[in-house]
C-alpha positions as CSV (number, residue, x, y, z in Angstrom):
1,X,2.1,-1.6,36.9
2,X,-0.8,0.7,38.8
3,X,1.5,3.0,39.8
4,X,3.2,2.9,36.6
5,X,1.9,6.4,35.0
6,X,2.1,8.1,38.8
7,X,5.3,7.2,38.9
8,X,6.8,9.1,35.9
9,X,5.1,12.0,37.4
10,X,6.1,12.1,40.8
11,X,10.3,12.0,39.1
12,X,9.4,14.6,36.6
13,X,8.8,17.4,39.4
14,X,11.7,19.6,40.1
15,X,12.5,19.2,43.8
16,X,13.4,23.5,44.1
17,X,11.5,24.8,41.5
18,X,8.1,22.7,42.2
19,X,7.8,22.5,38.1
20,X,7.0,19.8,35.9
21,X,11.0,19.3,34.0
22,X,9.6,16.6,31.5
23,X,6.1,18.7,31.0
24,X,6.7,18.9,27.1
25,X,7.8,14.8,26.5
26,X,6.0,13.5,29.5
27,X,2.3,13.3,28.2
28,X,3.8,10.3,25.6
29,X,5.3,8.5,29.0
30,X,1.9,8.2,30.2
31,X,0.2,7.5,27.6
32,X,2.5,4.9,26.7
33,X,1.9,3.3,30.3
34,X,-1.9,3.3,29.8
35,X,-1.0,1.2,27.2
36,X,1.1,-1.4,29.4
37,X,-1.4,-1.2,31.8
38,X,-4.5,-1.9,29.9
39,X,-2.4,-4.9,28.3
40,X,-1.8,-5.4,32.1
41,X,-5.6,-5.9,33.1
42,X,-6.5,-8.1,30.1
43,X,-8.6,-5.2,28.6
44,X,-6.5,-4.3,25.1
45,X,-3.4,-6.1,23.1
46,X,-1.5,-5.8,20.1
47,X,-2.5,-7.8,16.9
48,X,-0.3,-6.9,14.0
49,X,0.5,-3.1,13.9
50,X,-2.7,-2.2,15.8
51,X,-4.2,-1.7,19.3
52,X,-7.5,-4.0,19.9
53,X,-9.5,-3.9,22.5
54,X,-9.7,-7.4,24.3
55,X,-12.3,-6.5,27.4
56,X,-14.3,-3.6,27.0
57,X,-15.5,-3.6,31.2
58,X,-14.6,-0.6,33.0
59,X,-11.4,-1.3,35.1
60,X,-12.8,1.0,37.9
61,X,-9.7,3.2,37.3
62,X,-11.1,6.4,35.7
63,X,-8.2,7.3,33.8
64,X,-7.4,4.0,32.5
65,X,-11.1,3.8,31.5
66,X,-11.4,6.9,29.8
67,X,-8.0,5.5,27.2
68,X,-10.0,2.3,26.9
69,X,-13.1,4.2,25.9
70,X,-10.8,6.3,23.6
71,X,-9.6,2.8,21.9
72,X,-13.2,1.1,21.8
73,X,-14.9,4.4,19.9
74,X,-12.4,4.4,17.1
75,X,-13.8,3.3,13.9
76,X,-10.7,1.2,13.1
77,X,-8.1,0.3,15.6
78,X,-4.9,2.5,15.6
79,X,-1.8,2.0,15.8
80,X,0.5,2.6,18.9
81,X,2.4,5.5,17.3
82,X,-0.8,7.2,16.6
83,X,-2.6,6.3,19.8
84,X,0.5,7.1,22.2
85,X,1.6,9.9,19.7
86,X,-1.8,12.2,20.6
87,X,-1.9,12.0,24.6
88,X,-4.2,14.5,25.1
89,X,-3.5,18.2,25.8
90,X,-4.3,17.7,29.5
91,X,-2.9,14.2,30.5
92,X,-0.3,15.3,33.0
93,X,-2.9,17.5,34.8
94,X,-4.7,14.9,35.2
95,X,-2.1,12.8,37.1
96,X,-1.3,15.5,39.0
97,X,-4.5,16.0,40.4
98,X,-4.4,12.5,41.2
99,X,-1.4,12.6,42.9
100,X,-2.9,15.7,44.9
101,X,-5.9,13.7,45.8
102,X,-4.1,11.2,47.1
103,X,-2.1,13.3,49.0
104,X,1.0,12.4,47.7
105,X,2.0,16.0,46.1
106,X,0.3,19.1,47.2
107,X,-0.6,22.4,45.2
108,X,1.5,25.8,46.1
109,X,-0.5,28.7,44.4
110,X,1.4,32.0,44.5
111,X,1.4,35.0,42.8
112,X,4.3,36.5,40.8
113,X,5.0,40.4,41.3
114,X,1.9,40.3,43.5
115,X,-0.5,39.7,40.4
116,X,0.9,36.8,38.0
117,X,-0.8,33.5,39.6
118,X,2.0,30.7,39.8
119,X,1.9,27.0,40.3
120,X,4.1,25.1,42.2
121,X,4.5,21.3,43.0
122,X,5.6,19.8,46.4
123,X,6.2,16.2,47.6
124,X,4.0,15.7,50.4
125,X,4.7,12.0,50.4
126,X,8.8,11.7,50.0
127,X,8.7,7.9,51.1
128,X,6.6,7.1,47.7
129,X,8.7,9.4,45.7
130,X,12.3,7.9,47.1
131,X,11.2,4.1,46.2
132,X,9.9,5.0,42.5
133,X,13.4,6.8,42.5
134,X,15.4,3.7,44.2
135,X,13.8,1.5,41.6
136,X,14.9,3.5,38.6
137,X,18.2,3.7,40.2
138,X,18.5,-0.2,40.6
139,X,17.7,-0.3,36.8
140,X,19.8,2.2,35.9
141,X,22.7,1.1,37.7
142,X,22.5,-2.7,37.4
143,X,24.3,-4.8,34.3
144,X,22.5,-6.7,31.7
145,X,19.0,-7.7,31.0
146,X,15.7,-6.4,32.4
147,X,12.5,-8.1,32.6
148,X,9.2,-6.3,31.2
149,X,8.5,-4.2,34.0
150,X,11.7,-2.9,34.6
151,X,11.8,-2.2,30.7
152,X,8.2,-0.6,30.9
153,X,9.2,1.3,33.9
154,X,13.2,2.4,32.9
155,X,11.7,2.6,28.5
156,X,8.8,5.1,29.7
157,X,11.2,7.0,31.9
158,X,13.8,7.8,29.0
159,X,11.0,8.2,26.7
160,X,9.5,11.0,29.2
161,X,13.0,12.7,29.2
162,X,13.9,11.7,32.9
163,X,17.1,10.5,31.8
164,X,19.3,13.9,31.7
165,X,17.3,15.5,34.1
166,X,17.9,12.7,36.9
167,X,21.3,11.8,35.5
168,X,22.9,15.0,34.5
169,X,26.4,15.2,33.3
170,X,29.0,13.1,32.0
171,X,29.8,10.9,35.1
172,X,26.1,9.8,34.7
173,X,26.2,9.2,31.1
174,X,26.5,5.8,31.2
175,X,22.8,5.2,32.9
176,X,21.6,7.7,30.8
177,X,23.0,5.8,27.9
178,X,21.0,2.2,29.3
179,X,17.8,3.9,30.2
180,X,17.9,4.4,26.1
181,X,19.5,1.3,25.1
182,X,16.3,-0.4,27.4
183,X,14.1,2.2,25.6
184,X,15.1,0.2,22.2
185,X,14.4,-2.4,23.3
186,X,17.8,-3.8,23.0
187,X,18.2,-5.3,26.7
188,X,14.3,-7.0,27.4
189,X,13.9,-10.4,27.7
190,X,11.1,-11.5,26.0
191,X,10.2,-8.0,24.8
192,X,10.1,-7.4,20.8
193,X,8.6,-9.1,17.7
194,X,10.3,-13.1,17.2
195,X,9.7,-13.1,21.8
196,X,6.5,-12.0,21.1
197,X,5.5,-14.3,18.3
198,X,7.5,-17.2,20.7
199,X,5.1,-16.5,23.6
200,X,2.2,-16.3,21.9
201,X,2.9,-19.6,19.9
202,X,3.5,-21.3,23.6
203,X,0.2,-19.3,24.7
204,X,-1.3,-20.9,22.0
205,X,-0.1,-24.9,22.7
206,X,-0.9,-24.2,26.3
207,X,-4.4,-23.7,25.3
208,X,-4.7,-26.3,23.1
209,X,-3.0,-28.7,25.5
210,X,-6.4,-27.1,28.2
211,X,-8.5,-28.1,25.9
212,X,-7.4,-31.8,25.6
213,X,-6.7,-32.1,29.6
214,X,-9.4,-29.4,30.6
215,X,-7.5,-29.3,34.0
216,X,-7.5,-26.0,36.2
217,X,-4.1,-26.1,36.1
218,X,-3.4,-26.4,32.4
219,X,-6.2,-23.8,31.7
220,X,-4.4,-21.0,34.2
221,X,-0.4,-22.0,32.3
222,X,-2.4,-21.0,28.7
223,X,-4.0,-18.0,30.9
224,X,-0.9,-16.4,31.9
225,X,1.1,-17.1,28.9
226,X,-1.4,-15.5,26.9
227,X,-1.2,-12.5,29.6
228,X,2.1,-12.2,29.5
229,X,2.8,-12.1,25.6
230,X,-0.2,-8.9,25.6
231,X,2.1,-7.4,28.3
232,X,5.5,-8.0,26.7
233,X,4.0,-6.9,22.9
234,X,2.0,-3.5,24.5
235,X,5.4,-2.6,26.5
236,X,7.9,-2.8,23.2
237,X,4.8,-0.8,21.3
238,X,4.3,1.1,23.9
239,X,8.3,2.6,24.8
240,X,8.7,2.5,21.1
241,X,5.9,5.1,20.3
242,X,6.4,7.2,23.3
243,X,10.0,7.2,22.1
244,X,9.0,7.9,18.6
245,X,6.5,10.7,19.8
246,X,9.4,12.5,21.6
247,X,11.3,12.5,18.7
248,X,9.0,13.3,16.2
249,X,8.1,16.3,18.5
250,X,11.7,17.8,18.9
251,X,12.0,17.7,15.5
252,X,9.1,19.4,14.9
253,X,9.8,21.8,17.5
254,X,13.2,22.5,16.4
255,X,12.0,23.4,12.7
256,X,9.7,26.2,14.1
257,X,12.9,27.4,15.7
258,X,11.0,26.2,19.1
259,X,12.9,23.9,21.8
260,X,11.9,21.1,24.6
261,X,12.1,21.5,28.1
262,X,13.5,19.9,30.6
263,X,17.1,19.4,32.1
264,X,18.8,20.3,35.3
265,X,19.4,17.8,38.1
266,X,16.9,15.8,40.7
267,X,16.9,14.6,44.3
C-alpha cells in the first residue's frame, strides 16, 4: 500500500516521450490512494457517506500527512467524491519529485527551438518500474476475483486512465475491460457495502468476545478485523470517486469543447 500512489506515477510516464500520459485523470488516482492508505495506517475510515478521521498523529509520511491534515481541518467530514474529486492542482508534481528524490525517475530539462524550456521524465530505476508493471499485468491478465489490494491497485489504475494507454488496441481490450469491471467494484471480495457492513459486524463480535476473554489473542482477531473493514470500505470509496471524478471531468471537459489526454502505448 506505501508504494501505492508512486506506483501510478511511475506507469503514467511515457517511456519515448518522458511525459505524464494520465497527467489530466491521474491527480484522482492518487488521491484516491491516499485514501486507501490512510485507511491502511489506522489514521481515517468511512462511517456512512463520509471520511472521519480515526488517528490524527502524523504518519511521518509528508504527503500522507498533509491529506490527513486536509481531512482533520474541515468543519464537517466530506464525502469521498468531494474529497478525492479536488486533488489539488499540484498532486502529481508532488509525486514526481518524490520519485526524483528517491532516485527512481530523473528530471531531463531542455529547451525547445533553443528558447521554450521543456520537461522530460526518465526511469532511472527500471527494476521498480518493471515489478509495479508485472503486478498490474498479473491482475490484468488473471481470471476471477481480486483481493483489496489488487482491487485498490488495478481500481486506481483504470480510474487514472492507464488502462488504454498500457493496453492499447483491440487485442488488449479484454484487460482493459477487467481493470474497469475491478474499478466497479464488481470482482472484490469483501469490497462494497453488505461485505463491509459483514466485516464490521464480525469486527464488532470480535471485540466484544475481547472484552469477555481479554486475551492478547482475541484483542489482535477484533484488531485486524476492524482494520481490514476500514481498508476494504476506503478502497470501494476510494476507486469509486476517483472513477466518478474522471468522469465527471470528461464530461465537463467535453462540454467546453475541451478533451482529456492520454493514449498511446507503454513498455
Amino acid at each position: 500500500m506505501d508504494a501505492l500512489g508512486e506506483d501510478l506515477v511511475l506507469l503514467s510516464i511515457h517511456p519515448d516521450k518522458g511525459t505524464v500520459a494520465t497527467n489530466s485523470r491521474l491527480g484522482y488516482g492518487l488521491r484516491g490512494s491516499e485514501l486507501v492508505r490512510l485507511a491502511a495506517s489506522g489514521r481515517a475510515g468511512i462511517t456512512g457517506d463520509r471520511i472521519v478521521v480515526l488517528d490524527g498523529r502524523p504518519t511521518g509520511d509528508e504527503q500522507l500527512d498533509t491529506a490527513l491534515a486536509s481531512l482533520t481541518r474541515a468543519r464537517r467530514p466530506p464525502r469521498p467524491k468531494t474529497w478525492v474529486g479536488h486533488p489539488g492542482a499540484r498532486i502529481v508534481d508532488t509525486y514526481l519529485a518524490r520519485l526524483a528524490a528517491a532516485g527512481t525517475i530523473r528530471a531531463d530539462r531542455r529547451t525547445i527551438l533553443g528558447f521554450i524550456p521543456a520537461l522530460r521524465w526518465r526511469v532511472a530505476d527500471p527494476a521498480r518500474l518493471a515489478d509495479a508493471r508485472a503486478r498490474l499485468d498479473a491482475i490484468a491478465r488473471a481470471t476471477g476475483p481480486v483481493d483489496t489490494a489488487q482491487a485498490a491497485f488495478a481500481g486506481l489504475a483504470s480510474a487514472s486512465g492507464l488502462g488504454p494507454v498500457l493496453y492499447p488496441g483491440m487485442a488488449n481490450r479484454p484487460l482493459r475491460k477487467r481493470l474497469e469491471r475491478i474499478a466497479k467494484g464488481e470482482l472484490t471480495q469483501g469490497v462494497g457495502a453488505a461485505q463491509t457492513a459483514q466485516a464490521t459486524r464480525a469486527a464488532d463480535a470480535a471485540a466484544r468476545a475481547a472484552d469477555r476473554a481479554a486475551t492478547d489473542a482475541a484483542t489482535s482477531a477484533a484488531t485486524d478485523a476492524a482494520t481490514q473493514a476500514a481498508i476494504q470500505a476506503a478502497t470501494h470509496a476510494a476507486v469509486s470517486a476517483a472513477v466518478h471524478a474522471a468522469h465527471q471531468a470528461a464530461s465537463d471537459a467535453g462540454a467546453h469543447g475541451g478533451h482529456g489526454g492520454g493514449g498511446g502505448g507503454h513498455h
